[in-house]
C-alpha positions as CSV (number, residue, x, y, z in Angstrom):
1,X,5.2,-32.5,-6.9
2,X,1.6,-31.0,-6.9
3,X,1.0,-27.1,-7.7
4,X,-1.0,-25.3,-5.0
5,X,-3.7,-23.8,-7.3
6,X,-4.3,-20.0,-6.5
7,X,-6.7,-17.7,-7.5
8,X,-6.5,-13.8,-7.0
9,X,-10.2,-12.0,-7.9
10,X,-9.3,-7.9,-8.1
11,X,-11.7,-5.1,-9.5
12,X,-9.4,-3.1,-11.4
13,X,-7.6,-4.1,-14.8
14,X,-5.6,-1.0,-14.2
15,X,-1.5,-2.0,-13.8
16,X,-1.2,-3.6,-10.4
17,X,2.6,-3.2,-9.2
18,X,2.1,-5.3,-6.2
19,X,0.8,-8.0,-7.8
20,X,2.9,-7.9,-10.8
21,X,5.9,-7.8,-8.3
22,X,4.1,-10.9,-5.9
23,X,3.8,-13.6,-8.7
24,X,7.1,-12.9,-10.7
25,X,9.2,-13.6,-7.3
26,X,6.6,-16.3,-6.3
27,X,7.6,-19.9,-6.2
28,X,5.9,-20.9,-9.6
29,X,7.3,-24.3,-9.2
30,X,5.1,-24.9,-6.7
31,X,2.1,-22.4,-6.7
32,X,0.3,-21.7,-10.0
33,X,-1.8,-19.0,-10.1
34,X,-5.1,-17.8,-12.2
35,X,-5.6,-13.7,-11.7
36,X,-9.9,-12.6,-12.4
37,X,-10.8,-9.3,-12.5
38,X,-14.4,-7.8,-12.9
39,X,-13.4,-5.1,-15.0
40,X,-13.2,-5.7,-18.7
41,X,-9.3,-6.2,-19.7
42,X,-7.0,-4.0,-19.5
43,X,-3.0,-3.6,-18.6
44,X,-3.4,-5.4,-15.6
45,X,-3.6,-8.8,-17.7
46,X,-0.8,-7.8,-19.9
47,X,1.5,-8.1,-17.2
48,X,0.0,-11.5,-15.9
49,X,0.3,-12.7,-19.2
50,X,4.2,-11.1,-19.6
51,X,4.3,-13.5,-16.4
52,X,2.8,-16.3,-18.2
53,X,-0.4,-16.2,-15.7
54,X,-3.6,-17.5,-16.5
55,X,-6.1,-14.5,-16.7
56,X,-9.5,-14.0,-17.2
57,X,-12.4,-10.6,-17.2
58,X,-15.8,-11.3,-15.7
59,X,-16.6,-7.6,-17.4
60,X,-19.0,-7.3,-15.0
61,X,-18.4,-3.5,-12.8
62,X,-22.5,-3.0,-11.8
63,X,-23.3,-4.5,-8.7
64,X,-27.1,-5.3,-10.6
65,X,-25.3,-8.0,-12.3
66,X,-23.1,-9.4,-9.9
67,X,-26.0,-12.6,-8.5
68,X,-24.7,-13.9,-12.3
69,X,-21.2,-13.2,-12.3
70,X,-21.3,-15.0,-9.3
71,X,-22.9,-18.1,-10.4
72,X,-20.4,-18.0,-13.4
73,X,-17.3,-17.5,-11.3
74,X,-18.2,-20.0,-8.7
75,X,-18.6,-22.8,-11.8
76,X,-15.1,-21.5,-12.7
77,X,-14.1,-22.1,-9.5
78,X,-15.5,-25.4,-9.0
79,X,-14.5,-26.4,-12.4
80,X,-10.1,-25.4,-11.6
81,X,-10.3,-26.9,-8.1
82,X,-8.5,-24.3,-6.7
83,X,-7.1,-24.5,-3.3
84,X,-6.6,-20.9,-2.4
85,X,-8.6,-18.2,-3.3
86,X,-7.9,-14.5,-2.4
87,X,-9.5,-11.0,-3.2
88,X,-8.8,-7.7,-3.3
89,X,-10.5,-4.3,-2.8
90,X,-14.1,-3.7,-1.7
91,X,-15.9,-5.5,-4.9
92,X,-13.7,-7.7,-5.4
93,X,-14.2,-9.6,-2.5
94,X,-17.8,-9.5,-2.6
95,X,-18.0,-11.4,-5.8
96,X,-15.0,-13.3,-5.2
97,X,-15.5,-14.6,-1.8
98,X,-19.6,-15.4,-2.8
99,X,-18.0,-17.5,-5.5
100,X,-15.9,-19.1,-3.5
101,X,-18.0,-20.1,-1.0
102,X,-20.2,-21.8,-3.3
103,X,-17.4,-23.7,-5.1
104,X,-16.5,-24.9,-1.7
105,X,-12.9,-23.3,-2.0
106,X,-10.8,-24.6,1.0
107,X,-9.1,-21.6,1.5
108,X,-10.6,-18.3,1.1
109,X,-8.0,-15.7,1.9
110,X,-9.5,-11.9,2.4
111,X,-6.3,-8.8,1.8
112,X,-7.0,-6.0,4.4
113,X,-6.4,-3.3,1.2
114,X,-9.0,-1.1,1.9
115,X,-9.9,-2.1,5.0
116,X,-8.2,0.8,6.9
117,X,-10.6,3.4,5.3
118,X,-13.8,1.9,6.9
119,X,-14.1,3.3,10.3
120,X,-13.0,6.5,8.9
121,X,-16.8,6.8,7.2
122,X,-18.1,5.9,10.6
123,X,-20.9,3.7,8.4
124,X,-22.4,0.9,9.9
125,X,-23.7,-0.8,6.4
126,X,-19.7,-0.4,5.5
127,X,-18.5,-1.8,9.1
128,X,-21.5,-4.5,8.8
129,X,-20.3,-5.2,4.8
130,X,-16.4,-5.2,5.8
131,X,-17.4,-8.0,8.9
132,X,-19.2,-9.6,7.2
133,X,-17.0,-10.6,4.0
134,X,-13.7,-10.8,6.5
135,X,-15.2,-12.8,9.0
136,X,-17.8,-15.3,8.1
137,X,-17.3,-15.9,4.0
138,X,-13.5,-15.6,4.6
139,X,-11.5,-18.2,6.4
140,X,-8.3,-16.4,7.1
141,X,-7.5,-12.4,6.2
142,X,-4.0,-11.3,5.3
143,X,-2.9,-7.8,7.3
144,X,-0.3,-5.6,4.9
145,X,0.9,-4.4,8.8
146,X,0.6,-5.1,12.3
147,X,-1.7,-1.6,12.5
148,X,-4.1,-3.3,9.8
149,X,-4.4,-6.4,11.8
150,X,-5.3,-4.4,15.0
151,X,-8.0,-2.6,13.0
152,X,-9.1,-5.6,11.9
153,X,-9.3,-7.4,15.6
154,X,-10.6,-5.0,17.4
155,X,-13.3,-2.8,14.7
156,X,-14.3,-6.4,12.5
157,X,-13.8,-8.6,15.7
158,X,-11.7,-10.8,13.3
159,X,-10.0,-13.7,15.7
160,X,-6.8,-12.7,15.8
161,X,-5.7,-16.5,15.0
162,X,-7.3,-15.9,12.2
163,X,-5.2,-12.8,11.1
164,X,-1.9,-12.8,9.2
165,X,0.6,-9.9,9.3
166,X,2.1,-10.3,5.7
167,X,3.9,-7.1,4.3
168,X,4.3,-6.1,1.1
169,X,7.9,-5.9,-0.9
170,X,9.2,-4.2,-3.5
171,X,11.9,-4.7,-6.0
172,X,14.8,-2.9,-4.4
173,X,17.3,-2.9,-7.2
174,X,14.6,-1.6,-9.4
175,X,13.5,1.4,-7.3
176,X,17.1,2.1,-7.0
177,X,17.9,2.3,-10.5
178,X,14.5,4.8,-11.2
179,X,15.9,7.1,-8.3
180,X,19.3,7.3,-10.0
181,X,17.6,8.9,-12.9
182,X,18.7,13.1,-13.0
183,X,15.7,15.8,-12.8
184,X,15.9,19.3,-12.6
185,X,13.0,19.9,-10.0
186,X,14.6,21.4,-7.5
187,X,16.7,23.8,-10.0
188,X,13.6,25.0,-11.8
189,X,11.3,25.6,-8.2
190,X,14.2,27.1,-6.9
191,X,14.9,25.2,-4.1
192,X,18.7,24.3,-4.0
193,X,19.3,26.0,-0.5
194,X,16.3,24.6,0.3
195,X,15.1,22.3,3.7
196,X,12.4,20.4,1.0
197,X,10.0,18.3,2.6
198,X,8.0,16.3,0.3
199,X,4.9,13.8,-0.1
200,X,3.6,11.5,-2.7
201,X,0.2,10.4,-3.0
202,X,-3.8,10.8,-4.4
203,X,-4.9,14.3,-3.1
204,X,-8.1,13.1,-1.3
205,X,-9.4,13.9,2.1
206,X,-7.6,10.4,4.0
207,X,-4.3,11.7,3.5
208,X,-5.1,14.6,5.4
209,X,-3.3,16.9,3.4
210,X,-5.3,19.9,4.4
211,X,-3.9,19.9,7.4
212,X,-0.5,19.5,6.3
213,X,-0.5,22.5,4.3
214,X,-1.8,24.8,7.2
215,X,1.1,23.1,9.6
216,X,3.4,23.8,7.2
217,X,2.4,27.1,6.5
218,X,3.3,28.5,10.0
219,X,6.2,26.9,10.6
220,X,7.7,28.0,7.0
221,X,5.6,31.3,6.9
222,X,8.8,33.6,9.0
223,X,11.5,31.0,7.4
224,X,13.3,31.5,3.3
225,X,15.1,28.1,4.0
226,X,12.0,25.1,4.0
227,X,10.1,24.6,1.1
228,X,7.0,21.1,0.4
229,X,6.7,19.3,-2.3
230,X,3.0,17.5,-3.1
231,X,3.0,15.1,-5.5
232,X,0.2,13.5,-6.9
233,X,-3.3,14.3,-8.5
234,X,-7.4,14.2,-6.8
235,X,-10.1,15.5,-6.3
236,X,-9.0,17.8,-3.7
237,X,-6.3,19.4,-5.7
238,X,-8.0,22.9,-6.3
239,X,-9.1,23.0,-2.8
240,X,-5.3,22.6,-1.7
241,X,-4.4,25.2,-4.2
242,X,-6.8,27.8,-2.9
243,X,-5.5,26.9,0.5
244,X,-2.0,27.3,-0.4
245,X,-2.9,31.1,-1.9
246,X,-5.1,31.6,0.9
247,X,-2.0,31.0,3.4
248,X,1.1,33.2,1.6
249,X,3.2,30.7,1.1
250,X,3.0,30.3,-2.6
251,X,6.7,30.2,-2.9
252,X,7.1,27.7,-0.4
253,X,4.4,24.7,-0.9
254,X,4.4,23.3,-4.3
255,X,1.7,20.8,-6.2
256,X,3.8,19.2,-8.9
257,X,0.9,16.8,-10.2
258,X,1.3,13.4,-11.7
259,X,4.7,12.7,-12.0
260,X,6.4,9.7,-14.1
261,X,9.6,9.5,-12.3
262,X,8.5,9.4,-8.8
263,X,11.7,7.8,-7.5
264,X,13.9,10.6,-9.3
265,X,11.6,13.5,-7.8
266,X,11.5,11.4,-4.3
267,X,15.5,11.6,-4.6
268,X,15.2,15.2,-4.6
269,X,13.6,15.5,-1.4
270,X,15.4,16.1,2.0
271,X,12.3,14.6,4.4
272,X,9.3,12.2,3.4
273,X,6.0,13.6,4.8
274,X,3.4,11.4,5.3
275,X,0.2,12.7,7.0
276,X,-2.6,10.2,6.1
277,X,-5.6,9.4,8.8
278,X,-4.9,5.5,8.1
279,X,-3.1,3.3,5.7
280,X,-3.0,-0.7,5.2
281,X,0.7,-0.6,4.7
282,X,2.0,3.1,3.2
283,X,4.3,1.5,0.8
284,X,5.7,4.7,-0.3
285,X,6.9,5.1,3.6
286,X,9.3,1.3,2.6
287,X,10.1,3.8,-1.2
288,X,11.1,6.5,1.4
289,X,13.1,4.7,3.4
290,X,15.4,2.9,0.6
291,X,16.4,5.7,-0.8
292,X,18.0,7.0,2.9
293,X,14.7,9.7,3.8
294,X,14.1,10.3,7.5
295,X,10.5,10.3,7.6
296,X,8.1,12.3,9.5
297,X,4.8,9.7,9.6
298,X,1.3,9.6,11.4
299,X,1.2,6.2,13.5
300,X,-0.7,4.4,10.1
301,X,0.1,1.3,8.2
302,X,3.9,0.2,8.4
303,X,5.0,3.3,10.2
304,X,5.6,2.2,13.5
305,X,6.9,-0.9,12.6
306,X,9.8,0.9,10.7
307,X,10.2,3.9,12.0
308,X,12.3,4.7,15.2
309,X,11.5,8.1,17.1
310,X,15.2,10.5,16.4
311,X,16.9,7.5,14.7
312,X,15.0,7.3,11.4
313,X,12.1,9.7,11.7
314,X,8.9,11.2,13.8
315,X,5.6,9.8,14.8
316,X,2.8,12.0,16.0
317,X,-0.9,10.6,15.8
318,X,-3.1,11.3,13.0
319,X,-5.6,13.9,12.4
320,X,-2.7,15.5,15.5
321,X,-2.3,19.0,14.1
322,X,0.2,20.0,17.0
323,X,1.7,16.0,17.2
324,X,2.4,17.0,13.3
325,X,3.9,20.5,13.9
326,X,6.4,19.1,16.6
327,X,7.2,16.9,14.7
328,X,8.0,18.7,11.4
329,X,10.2,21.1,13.8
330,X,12.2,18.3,15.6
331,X,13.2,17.3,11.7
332,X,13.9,20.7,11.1
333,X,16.1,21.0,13.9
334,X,17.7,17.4,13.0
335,X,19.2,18.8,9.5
336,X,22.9,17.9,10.2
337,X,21.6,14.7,11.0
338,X,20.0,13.9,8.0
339,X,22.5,11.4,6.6
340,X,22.8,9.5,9.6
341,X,19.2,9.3,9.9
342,X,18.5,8.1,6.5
343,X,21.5,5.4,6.5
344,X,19.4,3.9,9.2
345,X,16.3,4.0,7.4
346,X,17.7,2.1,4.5
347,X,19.1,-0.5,6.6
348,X,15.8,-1.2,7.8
349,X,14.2,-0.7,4.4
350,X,16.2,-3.9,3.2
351,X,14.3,-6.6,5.0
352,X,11.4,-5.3,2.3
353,X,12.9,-7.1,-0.7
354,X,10.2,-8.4,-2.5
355,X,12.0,-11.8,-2.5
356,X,12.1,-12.0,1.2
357,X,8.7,-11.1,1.6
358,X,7.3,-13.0,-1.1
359,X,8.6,-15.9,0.7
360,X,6.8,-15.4,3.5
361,X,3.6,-15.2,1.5
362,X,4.7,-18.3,-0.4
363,X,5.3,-20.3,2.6
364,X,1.6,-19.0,4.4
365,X,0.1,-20.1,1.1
366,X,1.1,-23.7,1.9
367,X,0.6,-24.0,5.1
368,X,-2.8,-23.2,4.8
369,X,-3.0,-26.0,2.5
370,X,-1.6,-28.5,5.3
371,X,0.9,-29.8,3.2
372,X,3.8,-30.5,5.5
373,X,5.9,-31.7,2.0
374,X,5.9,-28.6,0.2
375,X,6.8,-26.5,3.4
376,X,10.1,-28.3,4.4
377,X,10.6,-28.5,0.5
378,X,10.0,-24.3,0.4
379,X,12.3,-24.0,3.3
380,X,15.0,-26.1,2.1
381,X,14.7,-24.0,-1.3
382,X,14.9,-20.5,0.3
């Protein structure tokens, strides 16, 4: 039986959970796959090659050299006969998808990962970029949600026949095991009476977190029982620390920074926060969710297609400072119902397992190839 030949073209050779997780529960049997990045190499390849995935470094990160790495790519290309190519992230797909274009690759699959973010700059030479590579060098684009494939229907004017809703998965058992792992957080911050709300990302300006703390501030400002948790590292972290100061509530919002054991310290809290202005998926909300979290969630990414208003968690719009303060109260006031909310949650969190979702990738790889064979032989597989 013939191998579909794919090609993924990234930026990074930073580790790449997703795509680690993608290619081990693929269908190797029946799609082979070659990973490029433009960076030089890095832990990224060590896991395609712990994978036993062809990898390979353009090394080439400044856009003054990317008409050669281009050129060179496209004769790798040419050279593989690939069937599929897809990219990643901004730069990626402008090398990737000029390459593949001039190797006359069949299938050229743009991933909406960063695409949420554009009409935040309000930048036409980013909107014009974005259209551009998603809908003239790319023949299909792959949506992480069904919020992703609106942005990308109605801002790029994408055809929506041309837009697939694929969602991301993650390894289940995995997580599970890493959020059985003991910490002390909540002992040392003094929160074991505590109502903890927490949140897990990059502190920058798109996950809105600003806003968060000020929220947060007034409702918990008059109240000993609530207490957030912000986990992650950015370039807005003294800004939020000032903020915090600024606001009194020292004792009540926390910054953590980078954390190892994000699944342990996720464990520990009583409500996922998530307050970002957009998101392709919000893969942490799925994290939340498995480990039985009612969620309070701007209307980004995979939000409203997991979350169900009082029965798992609260919506409110983003950038909604009074949607996001109703919202933090009605949790508040739903505290006995926190164990019936978050069975529900990871009920729905199951039909994320990376091998179900990975078979829905597996089987839009080959239909895209038109080969009617390999799809009832996929099927009858799975």
């Amino acid at each position: 039986m013939r191998q579909i030949k794919i090609c993924h073209v990234i930026d990074s050779s930073n580790h790449n959970r997703l795509l680690y997780n993608s290619l081990k529960f693929s269908d190797r049997q029946r799609l082979e796959y070659t990973v490029i990045s433009l960076a030089a190499r890095g832990p990224l390849h060590t896991q395609m090659n712990e994978l036993g995935v062809e990898t390979l470094s353009i090394d080439c990160l400044s856009r003054k050299n990317y008409p050669s790495a281009i050129m060179r790519l496209a004769r790798f290309m040419r050279k593989r006969g690939f069937d599929i190519v897809q990219v990643h992230s901004f730069e990626g797909s402008i090398v990737g998808l000029f390459a593949a274009f001039l190797a006359r690759v069949p299938v050229r699959i743009f991933s909406g990962h960063h695409s949420h973010e554009v009409p935040l700059y309000a930048s036409r030479k980013l909107m014009l970029a974005d259209g551009f590579l998603s809908k003239r060098l790319a023949t299909h684009v792959v949506a992480w949600s069904a919020n992703m494939r609106d942005i990308f229907v109605n801002s790029f004017h994408v055809p929506d026949k041309r837009v697939a809703v694929i969602h991301h998965g993650m390894d289940l058992d995995a997580w599970a095991r890493q959020s059985d792992v003991e910490n002390d957080l909540r002992t040392e911050l003094g929160l074991s009476d505590k109502i903890v709300f927490g949140t897990v990302g990059r502190l920058f300006w798109v996950k809105d977190l600003e806003r968060l703390v000020n929220v947060f501030a007034e409702i918990a400002r008059d109240r000993d029982d609530l207490a957030l948790l912000i986990v992650g590292e950015g370039e807005d972290r003294e800004k939020l620390e000032r903020l915090i100061t600024s606001s009194g509530v020292t004792g009540k919002i926390f910054l953590t920074g980078k954390r190892d054991d994000i699944a342990s310290v996720m464990n520990t809290f009583d409500v996922y926060v998530h307050t970002a202005l957009a998101e392709s998926f919000g893969l942490v909300l799925v994290e939340a969710l498995a480990l039985g979290k009612p969620i309070v969630s701007s209307r980004v990414g995979i939000a409203e297609e997991i979350i169900t208003e009082g029965e798992n968690g609260y919506l409110f719009e983003p950038g909604d400072m009074a949607g996001l303060s109703q919202a933090l109260d009605r949790a508040v006031a739903s505290r006995s119902r926190f164990d019936e909310m978050g069975n529900s949650g990871t009920a729905k969190a199951a039909r994320f397992s990376i091998a179900e979702t990975q078979a829905v990738c597996d089987r839009y790889y080959i239909s895209l190839t038109g080969d009617s064979c390999l799809v009832s032989s996929l099927e009858r597989h799975n």
